[in-house]
C-alpha positions in Angstrom: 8.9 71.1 175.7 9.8 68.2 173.5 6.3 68.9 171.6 6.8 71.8 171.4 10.0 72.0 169.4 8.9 69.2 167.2 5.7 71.2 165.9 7.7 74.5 166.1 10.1 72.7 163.6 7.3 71.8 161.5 6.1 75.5 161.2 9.5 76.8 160.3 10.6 74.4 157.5 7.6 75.7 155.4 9.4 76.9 152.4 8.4 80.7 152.9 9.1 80.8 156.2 12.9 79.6 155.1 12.9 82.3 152.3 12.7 84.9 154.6 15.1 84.0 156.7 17.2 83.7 153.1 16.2 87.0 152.1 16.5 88.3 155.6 20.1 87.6 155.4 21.2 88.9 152.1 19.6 91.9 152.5 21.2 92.9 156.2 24.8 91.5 155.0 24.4 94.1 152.0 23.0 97.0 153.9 25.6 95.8 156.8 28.3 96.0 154.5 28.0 99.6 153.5 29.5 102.1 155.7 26.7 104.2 157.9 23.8 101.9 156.8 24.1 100.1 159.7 21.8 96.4 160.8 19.5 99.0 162.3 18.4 100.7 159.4 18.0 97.3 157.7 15.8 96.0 160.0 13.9 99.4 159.9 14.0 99.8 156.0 12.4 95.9 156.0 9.7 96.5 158.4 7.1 97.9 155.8 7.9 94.4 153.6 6.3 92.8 156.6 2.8 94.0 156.9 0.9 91.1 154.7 3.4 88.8 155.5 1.5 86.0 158.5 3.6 86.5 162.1 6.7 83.9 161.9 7.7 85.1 158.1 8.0 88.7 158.8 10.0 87.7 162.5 12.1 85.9 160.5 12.5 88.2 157.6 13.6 90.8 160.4 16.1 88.5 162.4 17.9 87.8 159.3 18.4 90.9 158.7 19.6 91.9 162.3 22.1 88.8 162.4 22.9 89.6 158.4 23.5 93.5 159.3 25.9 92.8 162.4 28.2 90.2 160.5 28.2 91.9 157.1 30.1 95.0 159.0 33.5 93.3 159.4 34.1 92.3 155.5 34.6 96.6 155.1 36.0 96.9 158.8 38.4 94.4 157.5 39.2 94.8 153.9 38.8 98.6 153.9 39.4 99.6 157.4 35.6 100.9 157.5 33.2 99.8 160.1 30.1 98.8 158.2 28.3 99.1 161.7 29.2 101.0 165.2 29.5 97.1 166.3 32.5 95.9 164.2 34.6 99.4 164.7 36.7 97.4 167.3 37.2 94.7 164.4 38.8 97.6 162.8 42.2 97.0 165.5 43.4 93.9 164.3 41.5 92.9 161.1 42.6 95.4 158.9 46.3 95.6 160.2 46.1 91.8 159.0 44.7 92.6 155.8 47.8 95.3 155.2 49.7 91.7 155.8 48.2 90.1 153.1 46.1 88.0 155.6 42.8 90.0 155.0 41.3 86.5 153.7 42.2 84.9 156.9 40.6 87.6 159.0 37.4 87.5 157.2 37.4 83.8 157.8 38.1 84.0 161.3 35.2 86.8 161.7 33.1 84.3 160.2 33.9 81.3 162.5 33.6 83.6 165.7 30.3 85.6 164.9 28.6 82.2 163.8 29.6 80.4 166.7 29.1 83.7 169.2 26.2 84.2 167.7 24.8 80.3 167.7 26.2 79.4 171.5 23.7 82.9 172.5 20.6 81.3 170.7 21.3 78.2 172.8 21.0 80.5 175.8 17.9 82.5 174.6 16.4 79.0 174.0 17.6 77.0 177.4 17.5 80.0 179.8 15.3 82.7 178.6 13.1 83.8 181.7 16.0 83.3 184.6 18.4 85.7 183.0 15.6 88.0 181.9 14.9 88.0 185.9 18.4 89.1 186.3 18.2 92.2 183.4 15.5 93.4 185.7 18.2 94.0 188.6 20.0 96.2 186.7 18.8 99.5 187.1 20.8 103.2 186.7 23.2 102.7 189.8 24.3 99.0 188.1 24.4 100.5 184.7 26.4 103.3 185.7 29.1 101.2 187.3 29.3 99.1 184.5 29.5 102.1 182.5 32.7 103.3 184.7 34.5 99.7 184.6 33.8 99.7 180.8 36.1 103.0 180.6 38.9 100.6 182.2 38.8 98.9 178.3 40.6 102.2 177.2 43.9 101.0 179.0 44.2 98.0 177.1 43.8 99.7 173.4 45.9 103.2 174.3 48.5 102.3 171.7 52.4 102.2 173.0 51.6 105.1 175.3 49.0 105.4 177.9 49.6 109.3 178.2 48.1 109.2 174.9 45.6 106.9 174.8 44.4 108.3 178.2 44.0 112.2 176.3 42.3 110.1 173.2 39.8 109.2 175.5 39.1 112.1 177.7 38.7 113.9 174.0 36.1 111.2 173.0 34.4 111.9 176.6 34.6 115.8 176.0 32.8 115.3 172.4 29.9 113.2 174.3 28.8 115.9 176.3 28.3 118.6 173.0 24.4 118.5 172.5 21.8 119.2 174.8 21.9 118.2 178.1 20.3 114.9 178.9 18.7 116.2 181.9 18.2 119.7 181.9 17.9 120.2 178.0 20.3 123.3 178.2 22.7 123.6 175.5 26.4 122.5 175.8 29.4 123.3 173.8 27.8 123.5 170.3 28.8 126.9 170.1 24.5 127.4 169.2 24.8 125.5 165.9 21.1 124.1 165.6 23.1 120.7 164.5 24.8 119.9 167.5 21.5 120.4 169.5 21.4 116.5 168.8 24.9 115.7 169.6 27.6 114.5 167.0 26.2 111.8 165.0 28.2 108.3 165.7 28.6 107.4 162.0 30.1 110.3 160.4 32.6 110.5 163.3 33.2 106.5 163.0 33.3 106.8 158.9 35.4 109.6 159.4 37.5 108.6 162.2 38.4 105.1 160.3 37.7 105.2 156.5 38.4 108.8 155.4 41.4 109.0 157.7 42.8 106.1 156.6 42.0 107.3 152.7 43.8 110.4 153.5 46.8 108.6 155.4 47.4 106.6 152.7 47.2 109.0 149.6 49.9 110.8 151.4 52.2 107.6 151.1 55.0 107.5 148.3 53.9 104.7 145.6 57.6 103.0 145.1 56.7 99.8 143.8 53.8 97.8 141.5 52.6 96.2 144.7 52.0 99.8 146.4 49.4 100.4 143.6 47.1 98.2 145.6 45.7 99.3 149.0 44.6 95.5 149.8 47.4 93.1 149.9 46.4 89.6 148.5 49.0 86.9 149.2 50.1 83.7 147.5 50.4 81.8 150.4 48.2 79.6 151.3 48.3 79.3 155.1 47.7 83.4 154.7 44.3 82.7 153.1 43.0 79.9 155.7 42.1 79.8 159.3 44.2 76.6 160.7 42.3 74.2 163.1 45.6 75.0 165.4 45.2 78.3 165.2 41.1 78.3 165.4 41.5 76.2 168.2 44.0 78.7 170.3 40.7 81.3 169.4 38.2 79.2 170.6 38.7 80.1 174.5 38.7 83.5 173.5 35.2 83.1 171.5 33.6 81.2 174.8 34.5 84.1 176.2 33.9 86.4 174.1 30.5 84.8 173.6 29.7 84.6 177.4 30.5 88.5 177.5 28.3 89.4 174.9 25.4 87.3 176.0 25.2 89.2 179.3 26.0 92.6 178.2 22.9 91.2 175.4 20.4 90.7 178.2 20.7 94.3 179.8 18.3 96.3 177.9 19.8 99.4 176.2 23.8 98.6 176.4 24.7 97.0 172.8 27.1 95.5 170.5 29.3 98.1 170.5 30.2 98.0 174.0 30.0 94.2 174.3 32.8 94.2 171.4 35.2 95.8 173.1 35.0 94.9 176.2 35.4 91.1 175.2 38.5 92.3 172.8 40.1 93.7 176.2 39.1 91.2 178.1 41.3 88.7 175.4 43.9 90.9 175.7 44.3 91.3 179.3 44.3 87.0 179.6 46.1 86.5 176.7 50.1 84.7 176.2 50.7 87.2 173.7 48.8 90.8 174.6 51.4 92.6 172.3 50.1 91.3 169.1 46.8 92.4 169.8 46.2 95.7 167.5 49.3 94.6 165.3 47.1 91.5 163.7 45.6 89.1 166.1 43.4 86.6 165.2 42.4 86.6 168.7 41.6 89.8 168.4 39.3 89.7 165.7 37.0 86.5 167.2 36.9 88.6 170.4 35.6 91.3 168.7 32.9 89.5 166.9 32.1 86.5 168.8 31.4 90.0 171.4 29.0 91.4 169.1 27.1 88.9 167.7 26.5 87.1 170.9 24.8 90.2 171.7 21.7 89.5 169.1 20.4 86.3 170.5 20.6 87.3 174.5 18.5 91.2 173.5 15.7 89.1 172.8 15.1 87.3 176.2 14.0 90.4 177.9 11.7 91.1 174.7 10.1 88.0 174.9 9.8 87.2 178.5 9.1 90.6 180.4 8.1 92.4 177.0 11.3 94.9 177.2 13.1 95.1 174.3 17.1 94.8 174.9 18.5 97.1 171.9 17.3 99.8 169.4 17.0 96.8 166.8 14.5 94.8 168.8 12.6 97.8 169.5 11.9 97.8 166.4 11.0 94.1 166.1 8.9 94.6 168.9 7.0 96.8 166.7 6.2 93.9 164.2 5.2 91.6 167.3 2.6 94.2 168.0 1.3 94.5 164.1 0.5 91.5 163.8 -1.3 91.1 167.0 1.5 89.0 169.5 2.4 91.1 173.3 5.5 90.4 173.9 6.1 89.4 177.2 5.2 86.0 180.2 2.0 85.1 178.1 3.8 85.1 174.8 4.8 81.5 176.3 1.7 80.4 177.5 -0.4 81.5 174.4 1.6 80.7 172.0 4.5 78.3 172.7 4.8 76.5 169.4 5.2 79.4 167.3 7.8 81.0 170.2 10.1 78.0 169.6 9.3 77.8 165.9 11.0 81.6 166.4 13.9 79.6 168.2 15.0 76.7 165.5 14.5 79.7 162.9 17.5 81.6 164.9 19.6 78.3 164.6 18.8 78.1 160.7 19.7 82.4 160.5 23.2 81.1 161.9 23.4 78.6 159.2 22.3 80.6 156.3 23.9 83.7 157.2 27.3 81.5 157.7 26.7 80.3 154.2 26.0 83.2 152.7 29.1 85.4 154.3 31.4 82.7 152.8 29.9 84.0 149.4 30.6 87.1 150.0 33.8 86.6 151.3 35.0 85.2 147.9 33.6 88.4 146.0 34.8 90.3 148.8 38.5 89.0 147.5 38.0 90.6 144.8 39.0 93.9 146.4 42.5 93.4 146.6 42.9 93.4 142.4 41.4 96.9 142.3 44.4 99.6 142.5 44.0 102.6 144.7 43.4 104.8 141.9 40.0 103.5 141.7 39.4 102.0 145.1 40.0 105.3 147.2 37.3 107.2 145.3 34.7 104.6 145.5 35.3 104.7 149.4 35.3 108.1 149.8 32.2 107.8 147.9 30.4 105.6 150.0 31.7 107.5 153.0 29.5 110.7 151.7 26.8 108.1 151.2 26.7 106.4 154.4 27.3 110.1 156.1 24.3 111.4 154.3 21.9 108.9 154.6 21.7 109.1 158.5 19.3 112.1 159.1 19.9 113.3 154.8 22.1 116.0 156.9 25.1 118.1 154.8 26.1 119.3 158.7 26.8 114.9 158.9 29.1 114.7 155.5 30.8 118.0 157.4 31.2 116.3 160.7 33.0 113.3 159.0 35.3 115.3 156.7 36.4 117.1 160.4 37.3 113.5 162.0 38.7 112.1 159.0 41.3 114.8 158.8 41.5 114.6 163.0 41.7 110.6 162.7 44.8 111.5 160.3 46.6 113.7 162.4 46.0 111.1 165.5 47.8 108.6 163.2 50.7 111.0 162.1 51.2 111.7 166.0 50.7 108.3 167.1 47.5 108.6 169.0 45.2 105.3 169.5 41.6 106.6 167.8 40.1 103.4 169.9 40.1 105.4 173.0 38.2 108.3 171.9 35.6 105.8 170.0 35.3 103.8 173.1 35.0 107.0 175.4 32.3 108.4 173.2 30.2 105.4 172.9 29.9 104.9 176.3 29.8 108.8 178.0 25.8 109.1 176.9 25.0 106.2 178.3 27.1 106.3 181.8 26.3 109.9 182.2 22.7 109.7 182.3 22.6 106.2 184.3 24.7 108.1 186.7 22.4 111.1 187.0 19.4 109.3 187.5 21.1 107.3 190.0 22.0 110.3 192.0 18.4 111.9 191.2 17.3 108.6 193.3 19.8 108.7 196.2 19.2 112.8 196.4 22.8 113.0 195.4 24.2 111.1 197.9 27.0 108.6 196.3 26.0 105.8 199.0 23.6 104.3 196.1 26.8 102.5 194.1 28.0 100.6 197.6 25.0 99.8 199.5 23.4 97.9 195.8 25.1 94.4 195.3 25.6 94.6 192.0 26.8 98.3 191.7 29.2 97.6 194.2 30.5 94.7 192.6 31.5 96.5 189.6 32.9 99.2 191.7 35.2 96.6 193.1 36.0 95.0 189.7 36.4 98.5 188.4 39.4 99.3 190.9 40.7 95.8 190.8 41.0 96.5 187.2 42.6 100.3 187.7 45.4 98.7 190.3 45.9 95.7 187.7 46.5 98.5 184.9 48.9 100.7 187.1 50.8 98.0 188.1 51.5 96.7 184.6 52.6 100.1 183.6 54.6 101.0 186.4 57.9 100.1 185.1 57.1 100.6 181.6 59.2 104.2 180.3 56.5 106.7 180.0 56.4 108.4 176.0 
């Protein structure tokens, strides 16, 4: 093994091989950064750059991007309360009510510190542990995804706003606009009203521009401009603690981030579940254990290293079941898998024993993607300040211009710039009447894929429900699932209902 790193670290200090992972991080922090071009379509729109490249510069070129793309979404989630990518919408909660503090600097720091970190402690697992937790993906089939699913939809407690009535009718919305499309199963039609559009479902980033950007866009154009500092949407301030991330108050985070990071790295090993998910339920998962839960959505930092020591935990673990059993853990590796197979490499068991020194050549270029992309995001961040001297006047339309850009370039649909103009103005009448717009996010991400885990689990069992107690690990998320429920209930019982 010790040979083995020490010629794989020879093979990835050649000076292209370092470029790519340069250029691989650039470009996914850019494309990352822009509302509906998500880390997916980076990786994708880089793929054709990779075809005379030799194997470990185009893997690299395409890991930069992924690890580029998922970090560069929380500079707009934060600064512009945008998700650049589905995976930093639950960034959304707590870094952009800080930036409306004047703290926005400090949030974007604190991203950085928790995605890095996150995202390096997962790479240390890909490397150390690779083929025993891939073992364990394979475990998981529909009845455990399904229950996961279900004790996922538990996170919607713990981000229903100050009323659970509420939040609870957010999310049974969000679960109602999962099921318009065709059905999984059957392929019949349901509730799009036969517009060819829907056949498809609603696309997830107009309704997550829509739902965040052009609501908030809207919300604050109706706002009364009284003084000089109203004229700017970002508030910078003078102080300096405001614009720094303490080592006191990094180190009340870092528990959080482990945790965060831990969460992520097994939601990263089960193929098909993503960074979305593993986002939010680390950010409830902080709230639920944390000394102050009530700050969280008013401008944690806790909240914001949940949320992306979460999601970028996710990248490193979706790679052990590509590159032991050949099953690629997420859309984005799917993709990767693609350029494996181009250039000639399986993925899968004999990866390792063919070709061991360029495998862990792959590994020490992840740790290097850590520290360039960490490097680079501090750049950014320092243009990124920038934003808070531009006055509304000019900022709003640029947003709303990007959010008809990143609409649009999806599927080059009108039907998408429609579908976000529809939640932007229901995302500003949830705001006006005080409903949570997490629930309904959360609900809709995770409906498709409970829904179909659940039907094939009952397509195995011949309907019978027996399947989710007599599987060990379907029944131990059953049990944490109503542990969780009674936990909820009982923290709410004495709470006046609104």
């Amino acid at each position: 093994m010790v040979e083995n790193f020490l010629v794989g670290t020879s093979i990835i200090l050649h000076w292209q091989h370092l470029l790519a992972i340069i250029v691989g991080s650039t470009l996914g922090l850019i494309v990352g950064t822009i509302p509906g071009l998500t880390a997916t379509m980076a990786v994708a729109l880089i793929l054709p750059l990779t075809f005379d490249l030799d194997f470990v510069t185009s893997i690299m070129l395409l890991v930069g991007a992924y690890k580029g793309g998922i970090f560069g979404g929380s500079i707009t989630a934060i600064l512009l309360n945008t998700p650049g990518t589905p995976a930093s919408a639950c960034t959304v909660l707590d870094g952009y009510t800080l930036t409306k503090q004047g703290k926005g600097v400090k949030a974007l720091k604190m991203a950085k510190y928790s995605s890095t970190l996150g995202d390096f402690c997962s790479d240390l697992v890909l490397i150390a542990v690779a083929a025993p937790l891939a073992s364990i993906a394979l475990k998981f089939g529909p009845p455990e995804i399904a229950m996961l699913i279900f004790f996922s939809l538990t996170i919607v407690a713990g981000v229903a706003g100050k009323s659970m009535i509420k939040g609870l009718v957010s999310g049974c919305f969000g679960l109602l606009l999962a099921t318009v499309g065709l059905d999984p199963i059957m392929t019949t039609r349901r509730l799009s009203f036969n517009i060819v559009e829907l056949d498809g479902g609603i696309s997830l980033i107009p309704l997550l521009i829509g739902l965040f950007a052009l609501s908030e866009v809207v919300y604050q154009l109706g706002k009364k401009s009284m003084t000089h500092a109203d004229q700017f949407v970002i508030r910078h301030s003078t102080d300096p603690a405001d614009n720094r991330v303490s080592w006191a108050e990094f180190k009340r985070s870092f528990r959080t981030i482990m945790r965060g990071t831990a969460i992520g790295t097994g939601i990263g090993i089960i193929p098909g579940i993503g960074t979305g998910i593993a986002s939010f339920m680390s950010y409830a998962r902080a709230k639920r254990v944390s000394k102050n839960p009530e700050k969280f959505g008013k401008g944690s930092l806790e909240g914001v290293a949940a949320s992306e020591s979460g999601n970028s935990a996710v990248v490193g673990a979706t790679f052990i079941p590509l590159l032991t059993l050949g099953i690629p853990g997420d859309i984005i590796t799917a993709v990767i898998m693609g350029a494996f197979m181009i250039q000639g490499f399986i993925p899968g068991p004999l990866l390792f024993k063919d070709h061991s020194q360029i495998i862990y050549a792959i590994f020490i270029g992840f740790i290097i993607c850590d520290i360039v992309y960490f490097i680079i995001g501090s750049i950014a961040m320092k243009y990124a300040a920038y934003l808070s001297r531009v006055p509304r006047n000019i900022l709003f339309p640029v947003v709303m211009l990007f959010c008809v850009v990143g609409s649009y370039a999806i599927q080059h649909s009108m039907f998408d710039i429609a579908i976000m103009i529809f939640f932007g103005i229901l995302g500003f009448f949830m705001m006006k009447l005080e409903f949570a717009t997490a629930p309904l996010l959360i609900a809709f991400i995770l409906s498709p894929i409970g829904e179909i885990a659940l039907r094939q689990s009952l397509l195995m069992s011949s309907g019978s429900l027996s399947i989710f107690v007599t599987r060990p690990i379907a029944l131990g998320f059953l049990i944490l699932t109503v542990v969780s429920i009674i936990g909820i209930i009982r923290s709410h019982f004495k709470r006046p209902v609104t």
